[in-house]
C-alpha atoms as an extended CHARMM CRD file, in Angstrom:
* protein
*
       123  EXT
         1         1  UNK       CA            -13.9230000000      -12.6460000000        1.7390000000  PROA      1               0.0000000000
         2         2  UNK       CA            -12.2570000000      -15.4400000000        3.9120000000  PROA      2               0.0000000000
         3         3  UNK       CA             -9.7400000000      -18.0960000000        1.7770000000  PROA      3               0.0000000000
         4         4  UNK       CA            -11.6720000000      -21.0800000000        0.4760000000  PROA      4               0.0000000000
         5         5  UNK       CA            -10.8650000000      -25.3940000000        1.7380000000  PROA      5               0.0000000000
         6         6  UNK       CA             -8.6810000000      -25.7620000000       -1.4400000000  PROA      6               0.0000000000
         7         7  UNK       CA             -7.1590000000      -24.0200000000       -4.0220000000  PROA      7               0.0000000000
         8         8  UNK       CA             -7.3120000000      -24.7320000000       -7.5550000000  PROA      8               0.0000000000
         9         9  UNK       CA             -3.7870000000      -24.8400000000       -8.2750000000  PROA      9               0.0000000000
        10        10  UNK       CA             -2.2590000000      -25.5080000000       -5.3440000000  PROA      10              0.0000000000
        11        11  UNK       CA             -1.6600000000      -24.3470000000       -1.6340000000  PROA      11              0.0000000000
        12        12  UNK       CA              2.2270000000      -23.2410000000       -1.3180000000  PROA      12              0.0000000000
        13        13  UNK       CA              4.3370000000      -23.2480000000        2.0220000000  PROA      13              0.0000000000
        14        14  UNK       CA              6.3500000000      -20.0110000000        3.0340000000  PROA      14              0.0000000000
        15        15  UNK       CA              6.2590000000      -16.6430000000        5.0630000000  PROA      15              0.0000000000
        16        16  UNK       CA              5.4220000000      -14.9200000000        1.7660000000  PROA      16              0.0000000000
        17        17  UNK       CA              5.0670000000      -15.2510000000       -2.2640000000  PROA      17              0.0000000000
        18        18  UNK       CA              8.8210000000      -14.4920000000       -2.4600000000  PROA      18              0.0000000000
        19        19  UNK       CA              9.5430000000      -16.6470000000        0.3770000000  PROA      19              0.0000000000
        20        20  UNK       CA              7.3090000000      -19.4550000000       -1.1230000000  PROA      20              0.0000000000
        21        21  UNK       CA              8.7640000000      -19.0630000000       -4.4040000000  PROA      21              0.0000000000
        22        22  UNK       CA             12.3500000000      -17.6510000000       -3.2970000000  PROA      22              0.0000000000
        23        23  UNK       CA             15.4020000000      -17.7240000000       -4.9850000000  PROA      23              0.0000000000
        24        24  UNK       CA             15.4960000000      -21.3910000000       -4.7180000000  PROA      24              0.0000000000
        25        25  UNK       CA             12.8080000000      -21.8890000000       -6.5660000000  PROA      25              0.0000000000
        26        26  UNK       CA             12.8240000000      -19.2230000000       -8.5170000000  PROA      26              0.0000000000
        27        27  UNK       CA             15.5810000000      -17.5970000000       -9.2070000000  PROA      27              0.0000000000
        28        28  UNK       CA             14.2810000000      -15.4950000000      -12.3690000000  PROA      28              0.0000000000
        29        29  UNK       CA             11.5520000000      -14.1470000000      -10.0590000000  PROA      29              0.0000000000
        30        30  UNK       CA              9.1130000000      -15.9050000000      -12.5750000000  PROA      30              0.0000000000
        31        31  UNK       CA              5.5380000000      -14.8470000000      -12.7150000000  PROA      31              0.0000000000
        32        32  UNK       CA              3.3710000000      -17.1330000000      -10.6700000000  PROA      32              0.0000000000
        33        33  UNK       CA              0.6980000000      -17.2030000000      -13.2450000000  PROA      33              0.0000000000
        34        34  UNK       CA             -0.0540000000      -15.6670000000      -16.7970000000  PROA      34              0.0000000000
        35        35  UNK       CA             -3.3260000000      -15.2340000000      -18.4000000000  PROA      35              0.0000000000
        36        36  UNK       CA             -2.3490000000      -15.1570000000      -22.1630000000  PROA      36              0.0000000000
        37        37  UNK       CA             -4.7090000000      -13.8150000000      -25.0310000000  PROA      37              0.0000000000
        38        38  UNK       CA             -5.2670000000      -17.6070000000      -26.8960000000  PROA      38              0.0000000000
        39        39  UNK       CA             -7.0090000000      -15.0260000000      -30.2160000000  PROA      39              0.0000000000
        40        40  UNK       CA             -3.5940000000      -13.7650000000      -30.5070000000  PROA      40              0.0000000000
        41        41  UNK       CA             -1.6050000000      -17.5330000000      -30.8900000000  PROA      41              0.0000000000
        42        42  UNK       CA             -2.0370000000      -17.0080000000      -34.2820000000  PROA      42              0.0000000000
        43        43  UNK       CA             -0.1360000000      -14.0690000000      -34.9220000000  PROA      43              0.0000000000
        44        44  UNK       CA              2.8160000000      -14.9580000000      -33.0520000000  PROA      44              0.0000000000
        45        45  UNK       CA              3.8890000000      -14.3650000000      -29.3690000000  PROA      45              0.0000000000
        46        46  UNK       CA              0.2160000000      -14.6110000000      -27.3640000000  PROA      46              0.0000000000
        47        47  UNK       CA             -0.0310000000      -11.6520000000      -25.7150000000  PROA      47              0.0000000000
        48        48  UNK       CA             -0.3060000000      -11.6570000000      -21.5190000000  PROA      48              0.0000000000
        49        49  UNK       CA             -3.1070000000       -9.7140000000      -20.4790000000  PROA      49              0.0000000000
        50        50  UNK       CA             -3.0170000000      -10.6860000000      -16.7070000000  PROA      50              0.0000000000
        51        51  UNK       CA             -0.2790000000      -11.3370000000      -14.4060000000  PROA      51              0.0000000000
        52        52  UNK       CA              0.5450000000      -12.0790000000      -10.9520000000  PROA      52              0.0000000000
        53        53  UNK       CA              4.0520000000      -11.3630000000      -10.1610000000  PROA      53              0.0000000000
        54        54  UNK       CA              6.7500000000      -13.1870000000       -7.9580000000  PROA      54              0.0000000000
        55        55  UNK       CA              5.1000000000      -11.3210000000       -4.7730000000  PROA      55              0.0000000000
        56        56  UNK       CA              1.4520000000      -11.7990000000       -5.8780000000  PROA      56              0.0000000000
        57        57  UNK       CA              0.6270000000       -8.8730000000       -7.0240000000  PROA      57              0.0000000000
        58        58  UNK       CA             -2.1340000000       -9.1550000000       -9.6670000000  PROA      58              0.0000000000
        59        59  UNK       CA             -1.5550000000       -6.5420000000      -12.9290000000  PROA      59              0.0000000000
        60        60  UNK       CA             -4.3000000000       -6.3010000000      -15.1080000000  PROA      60              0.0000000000
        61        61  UNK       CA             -3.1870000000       -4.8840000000      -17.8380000000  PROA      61              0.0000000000
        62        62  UNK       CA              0.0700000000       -7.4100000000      -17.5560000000  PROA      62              0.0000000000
        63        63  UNK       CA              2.9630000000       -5.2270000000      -16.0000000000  PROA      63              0.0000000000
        64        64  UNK       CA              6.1770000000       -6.6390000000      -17.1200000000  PROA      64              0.0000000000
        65        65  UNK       CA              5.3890000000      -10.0800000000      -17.9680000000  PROA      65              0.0000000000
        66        66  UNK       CA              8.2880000000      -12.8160000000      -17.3410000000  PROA      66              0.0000000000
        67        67  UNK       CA              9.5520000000      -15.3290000000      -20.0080000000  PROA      67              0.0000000000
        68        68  UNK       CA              7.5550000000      -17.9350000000      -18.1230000000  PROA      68              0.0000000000
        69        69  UNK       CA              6.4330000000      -18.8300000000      -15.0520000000  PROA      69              0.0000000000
        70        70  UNK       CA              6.3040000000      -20.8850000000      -11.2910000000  PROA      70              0.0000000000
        71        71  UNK       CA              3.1070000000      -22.0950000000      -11.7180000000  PROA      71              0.0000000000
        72        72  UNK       CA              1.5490000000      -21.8740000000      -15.2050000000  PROA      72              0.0000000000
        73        73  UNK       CA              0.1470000000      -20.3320000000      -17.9840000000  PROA      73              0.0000000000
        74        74  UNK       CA             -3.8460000000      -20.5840000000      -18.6350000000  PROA      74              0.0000000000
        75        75  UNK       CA             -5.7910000000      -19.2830000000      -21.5030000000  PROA      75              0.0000000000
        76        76  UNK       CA             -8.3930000000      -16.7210000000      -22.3620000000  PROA      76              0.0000000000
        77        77  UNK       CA            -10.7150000000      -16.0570000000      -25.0170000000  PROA      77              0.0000000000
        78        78  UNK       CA            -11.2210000000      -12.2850000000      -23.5990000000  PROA      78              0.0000000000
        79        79  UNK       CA             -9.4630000000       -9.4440000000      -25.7750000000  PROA      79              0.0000000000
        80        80  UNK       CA             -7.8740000000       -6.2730000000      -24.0980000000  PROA      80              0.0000000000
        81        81  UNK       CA             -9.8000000000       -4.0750000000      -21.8560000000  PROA      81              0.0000000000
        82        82  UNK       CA            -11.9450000000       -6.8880000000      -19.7330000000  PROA      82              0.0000000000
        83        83  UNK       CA            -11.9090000000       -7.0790000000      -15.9870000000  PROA      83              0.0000000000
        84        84  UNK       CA             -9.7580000000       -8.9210000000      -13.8480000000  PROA      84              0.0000000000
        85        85  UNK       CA            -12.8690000000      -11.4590000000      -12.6090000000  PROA      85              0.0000000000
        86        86  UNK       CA            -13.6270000000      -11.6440000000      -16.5460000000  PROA      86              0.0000000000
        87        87  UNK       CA            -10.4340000000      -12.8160000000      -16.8360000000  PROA      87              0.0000000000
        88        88  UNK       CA             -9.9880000000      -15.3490000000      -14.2750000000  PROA      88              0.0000000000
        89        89  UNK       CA            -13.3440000000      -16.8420000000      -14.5590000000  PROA      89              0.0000000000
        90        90  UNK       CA            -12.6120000000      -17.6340000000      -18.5500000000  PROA      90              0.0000000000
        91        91  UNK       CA             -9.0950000000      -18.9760000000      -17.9350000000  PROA      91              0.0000000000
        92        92  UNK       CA            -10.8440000000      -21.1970000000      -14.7890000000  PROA      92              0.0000000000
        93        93  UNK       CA            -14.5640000000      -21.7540000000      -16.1170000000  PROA      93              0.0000000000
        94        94  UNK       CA            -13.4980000000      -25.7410000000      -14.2690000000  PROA      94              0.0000000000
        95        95  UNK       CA            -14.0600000000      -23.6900000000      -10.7240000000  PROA      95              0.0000000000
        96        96  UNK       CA            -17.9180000000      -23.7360000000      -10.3460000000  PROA      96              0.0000000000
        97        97  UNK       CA            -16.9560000000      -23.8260000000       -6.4190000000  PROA      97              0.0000000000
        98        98  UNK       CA            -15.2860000000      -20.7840000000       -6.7960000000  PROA      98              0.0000000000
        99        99  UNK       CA            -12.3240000000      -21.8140000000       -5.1000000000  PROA      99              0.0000000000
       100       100  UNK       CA             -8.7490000000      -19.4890000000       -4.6430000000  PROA      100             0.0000000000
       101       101  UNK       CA             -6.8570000000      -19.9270000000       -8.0010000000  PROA      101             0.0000000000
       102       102  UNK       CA             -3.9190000000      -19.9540000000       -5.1490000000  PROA      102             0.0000000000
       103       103  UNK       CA             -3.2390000000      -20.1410000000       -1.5850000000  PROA      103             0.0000000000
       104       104  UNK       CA              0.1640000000      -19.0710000000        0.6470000000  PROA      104             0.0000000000
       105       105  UNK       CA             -0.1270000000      -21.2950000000        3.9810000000  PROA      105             0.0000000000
       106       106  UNK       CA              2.2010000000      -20.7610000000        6.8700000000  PROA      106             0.0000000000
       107       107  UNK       CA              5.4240000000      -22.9500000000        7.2370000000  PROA      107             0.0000000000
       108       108  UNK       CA              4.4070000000      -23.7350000000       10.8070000000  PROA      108             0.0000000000
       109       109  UNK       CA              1.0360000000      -24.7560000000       10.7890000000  PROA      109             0.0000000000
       110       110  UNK       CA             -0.8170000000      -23.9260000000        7.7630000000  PROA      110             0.0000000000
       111       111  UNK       CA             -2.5230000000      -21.1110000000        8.4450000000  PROA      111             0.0000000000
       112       112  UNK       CA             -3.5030000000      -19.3200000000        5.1640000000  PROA      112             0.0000000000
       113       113  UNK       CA             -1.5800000000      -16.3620000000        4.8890000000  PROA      113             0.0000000000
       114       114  UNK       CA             -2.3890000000      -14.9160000000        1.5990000000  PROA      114             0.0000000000
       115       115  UNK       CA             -4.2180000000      -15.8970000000       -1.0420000000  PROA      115             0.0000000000
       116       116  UNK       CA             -5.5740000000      -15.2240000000       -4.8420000000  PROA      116             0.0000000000
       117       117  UNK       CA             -9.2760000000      -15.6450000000       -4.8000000000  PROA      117             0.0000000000
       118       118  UNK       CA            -11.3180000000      -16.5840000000       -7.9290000000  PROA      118             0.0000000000
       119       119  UNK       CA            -11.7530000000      -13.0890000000       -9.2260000000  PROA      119             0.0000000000
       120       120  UNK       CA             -7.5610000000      -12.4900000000       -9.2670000000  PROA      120             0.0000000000
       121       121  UNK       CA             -8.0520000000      -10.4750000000       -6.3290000000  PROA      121             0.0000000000
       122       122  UNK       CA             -5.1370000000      -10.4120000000       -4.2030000000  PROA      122             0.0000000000
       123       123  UNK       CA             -5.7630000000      -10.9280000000       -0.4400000000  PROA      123             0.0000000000
């Protein structure tokens, strides 16, 4: 699946995810995004059930969560156990276009290099 025109939020300059979100930037080596658990508010902490990580890697079930993040945090109605593209199409039901969620361009010409397509797949 080629990267979409646009990304939902946001196309980010650098070599890599690190590199794009560096030390700089991110120092804490923040998630880039969480997908929290909005049934859970209630009891407390929400709980993360998706992440992707500094490097984009996308963990579903959350691996290690961060104490924030670089780019946000976006909601689900989905308890534990649903897929990935569940997840990512209830935290983004505004993406009808089915745009990337995220997109890594290149520093010297904007190139896509990597990106996060609508169904938190990593490419």
């Amino acid at each position: 699946m080629p990267s979409t025109a646009n990304a939902m939020l946001g196309r980010f300059q650098g070599s890599s995810w690190a590199a794009a979100f560096g030390t700089n930037s991110n120092p804490q080596n923040l998630d880039l995004i969480q997908i929290v658990d909005e049934g859970d508010l209630s009891v407390g902490a929400p709980v993360v059930r998706v992440n992707v990580t500094s490097t984009g890697v996308v963990n579903n079930p959350a691996v290690n969560p961060t104490n924030g993040t670089n780019v946000g945090v976006f909601y689900t109605r989905l308890g534990q156990g649903a897929s990935t593209a569940s997840y990512f199409a209830d935290a983004f039901t505004d993406n009808p276009a089915q745009q990337d969620i995220l997109q890594l361009a290149s520093p010297s010409g904007g190139n896509i290099l990597n990106y996060i397509d609508y169904q938190g797949v990593s490419h």
